[in-house]
C-alpha positions as CSV (number, residue, x, y, z in Angstrom):
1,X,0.0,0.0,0.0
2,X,1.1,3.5,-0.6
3,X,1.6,6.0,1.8
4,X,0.0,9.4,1.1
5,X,4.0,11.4,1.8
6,X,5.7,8.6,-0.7
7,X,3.8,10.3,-3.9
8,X,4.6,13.3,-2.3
9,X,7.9,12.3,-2.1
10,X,8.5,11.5,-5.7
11,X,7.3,14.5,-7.5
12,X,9.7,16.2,-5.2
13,X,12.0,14.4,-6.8
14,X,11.1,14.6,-9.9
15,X,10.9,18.5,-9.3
16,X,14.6,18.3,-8.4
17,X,15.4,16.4,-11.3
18,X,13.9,18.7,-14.1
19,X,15.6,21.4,-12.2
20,X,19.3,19.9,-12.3
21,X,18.6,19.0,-16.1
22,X,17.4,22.6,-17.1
23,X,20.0,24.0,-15.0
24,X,22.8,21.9,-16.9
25,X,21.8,22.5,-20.4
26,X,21.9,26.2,-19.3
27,X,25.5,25.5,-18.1
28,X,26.3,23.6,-21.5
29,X,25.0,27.2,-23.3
30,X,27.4,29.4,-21.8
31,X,30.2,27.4,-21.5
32,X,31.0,27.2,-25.3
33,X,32.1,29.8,-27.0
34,X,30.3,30.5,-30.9
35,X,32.0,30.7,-33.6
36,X,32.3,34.2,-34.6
37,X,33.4,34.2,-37.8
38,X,35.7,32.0,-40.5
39,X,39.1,33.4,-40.3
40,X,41.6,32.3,-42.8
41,X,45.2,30.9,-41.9
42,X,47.8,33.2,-43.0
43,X,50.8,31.3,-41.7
44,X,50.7,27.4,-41.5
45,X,53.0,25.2,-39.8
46,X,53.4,21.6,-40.8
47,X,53.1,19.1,-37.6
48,X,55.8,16.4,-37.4
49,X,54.4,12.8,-37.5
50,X,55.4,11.7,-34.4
51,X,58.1,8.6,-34.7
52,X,55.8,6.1,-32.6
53,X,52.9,6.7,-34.8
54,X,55.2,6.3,-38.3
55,X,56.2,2.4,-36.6
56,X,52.6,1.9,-35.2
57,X,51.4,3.0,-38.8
58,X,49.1,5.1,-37.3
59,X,47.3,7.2,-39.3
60,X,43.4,9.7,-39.0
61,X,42.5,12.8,-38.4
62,X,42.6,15.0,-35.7
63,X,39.6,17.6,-35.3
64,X,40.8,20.2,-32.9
65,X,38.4,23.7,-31.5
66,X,41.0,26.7,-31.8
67,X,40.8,29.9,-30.0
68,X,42.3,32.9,-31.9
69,X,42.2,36.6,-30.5
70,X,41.8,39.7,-32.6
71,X,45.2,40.1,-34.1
72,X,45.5,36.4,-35.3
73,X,47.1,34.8,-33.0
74,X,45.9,31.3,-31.7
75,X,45.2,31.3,-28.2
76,X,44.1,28.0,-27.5
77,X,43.6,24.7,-28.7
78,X,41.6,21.6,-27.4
79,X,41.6,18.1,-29.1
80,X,37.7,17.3,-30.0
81,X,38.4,13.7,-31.6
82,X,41.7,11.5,-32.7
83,X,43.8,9.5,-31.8
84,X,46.1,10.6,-28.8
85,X,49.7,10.7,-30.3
86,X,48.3,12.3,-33.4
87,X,46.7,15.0,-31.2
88,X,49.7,16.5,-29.6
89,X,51.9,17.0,-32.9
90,X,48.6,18.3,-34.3
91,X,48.0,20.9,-31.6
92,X,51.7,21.9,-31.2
93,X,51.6,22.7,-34.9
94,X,48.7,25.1,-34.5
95,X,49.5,26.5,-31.7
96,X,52.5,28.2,-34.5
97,X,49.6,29.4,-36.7
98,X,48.8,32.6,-37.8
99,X,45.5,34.0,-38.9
100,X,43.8,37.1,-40.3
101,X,43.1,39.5,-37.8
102,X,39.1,40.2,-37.0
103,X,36.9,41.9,-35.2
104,X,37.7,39.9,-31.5
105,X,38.1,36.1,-30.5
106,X,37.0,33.5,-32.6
107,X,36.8,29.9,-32.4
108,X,37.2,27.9,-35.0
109,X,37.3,23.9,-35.9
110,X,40.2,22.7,-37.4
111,X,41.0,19.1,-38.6
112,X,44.2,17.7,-39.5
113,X,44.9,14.4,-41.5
114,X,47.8,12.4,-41.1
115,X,48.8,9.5,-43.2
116,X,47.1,8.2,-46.5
């Protein structure tokens, strides 16, 4: 048998949980930054294949979100998908790019392919 506080109870809980989910997806808006504009690269540096992945025959593509500021200069880069050893000679390249200058910071995709 049910007691009268135990339905009480759950939409409490429910309540809570509709809360925490709307809160998070608000959290999840404002913590990305948009895309403010395609900036072209002005300066691009080669990465080097790393050694271990030229033995392991590894090879993919590395998609990585780049922060540049107004005057071109990259700011920040995060690896979004790829293999791991592939990643850091793919960001360490980009971190040497150079971009137009815009209007303020932009963030951009970037993907990188190494191998075939």
């Amino acid at each position: 048998m049910n007691h009268p506080d135990s339905k009480l109870h759950g939409e409490r809980i429910q309540h809570k949980r509709r809360r925490l989910i709307l809160a998070g997806a608000l959290a999840l808006a404002f913590t990305f930054p948009c895309v403010a504009e395609d900036r072209a690269i002005d300066q691009r540096v080669p990465p080097e294949y790393p050694e271990l992945a030229k033995r392991m025959r590894i090879t993919g593509v590395v998609k990585m979100s780049v922060t540049v500021d107004a005057s071109g200069k990259v700011t920040e880069v995060k690896t979004i998908s790829g293999n791991r050893v592939l990643a850091v000679a793919a960001e360490e390249a980009v971190r040497k790019w150079k971009f137009e200058p815009g209007d303020g910071v932009a963030t951009l995709e970037v993907s990188m392919t190494f191998g075939n």
